[in-house]
C-alpha positions, 0 to 999 in steps of 0.5 A: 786719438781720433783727431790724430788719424783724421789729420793724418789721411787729410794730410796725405789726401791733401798731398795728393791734391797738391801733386795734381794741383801743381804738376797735372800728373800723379807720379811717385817723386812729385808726390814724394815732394808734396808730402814733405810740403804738407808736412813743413806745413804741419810743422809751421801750423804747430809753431803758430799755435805755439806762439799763440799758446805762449802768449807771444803776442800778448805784449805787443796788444796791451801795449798798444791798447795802452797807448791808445787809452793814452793818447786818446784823451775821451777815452781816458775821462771815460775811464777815469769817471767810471772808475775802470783800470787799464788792466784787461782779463788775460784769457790763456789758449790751449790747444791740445791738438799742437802736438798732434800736428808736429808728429805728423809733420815731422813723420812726413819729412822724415819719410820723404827725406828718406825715401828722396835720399833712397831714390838719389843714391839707389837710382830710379 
């Protein structure tokens, strides 16, 4: 719980940095744009752990540690008087924060696609 509310103002104190960062003014609209940002970025961190957490990648670095022990021919007598498998530990990641990260994300696109549609159709 604790996590999720500092992610949350470190996100929204990170818009406003962006706001000012980009456009030099604070104004409501461009902040309004710099929320969704950050919140498409929440979004897109939540994947990435969900890729690594899946062990997306795990296939593509064990076939290539196996075709270099392959192709390397020290290494495979190395292997070979030690008596070693070409089988690795497979360690699996958790992160319990992923989720924390996609409802914050998804929080802030909903409000700032709200808010925009609100500002277009009602006038300013």
């Amino acid at each position: 719980m604790k996590f999720r509310i500092v992610l949350f103002f470190t996100s929204i104190i990170t818009s406003f940095f962006i706001t000012y960062l980009i456009h030099q003014t604070l104004s409501l609209y461009k902040w309004i744009d710099s929320l969704f940002l950050v919140g498409l970025l929440l979004i897109v961190t939540s994947a990435i752990l969900l890729l690594i957490e899946g062990q997306f990648f795990t296939a593509f670095i064990k076939s290539c540690k196996h075709f270099f022990s392959r192709v390397n021919r020290k290494e495979q007598v190395i292997r070979e008087s030690e008596m070693r498998s070409n089988h690795t530990a497979s360690y699996q990641n958790k992160f319990p924060s992923r989720r924390f990260f996609f409802e914050i994300g998804i929080l802030f696109c909903v409000v700032s696609f709200v808010v925009s549609t609100t500002v277009y159709y009602f006038g300013r």
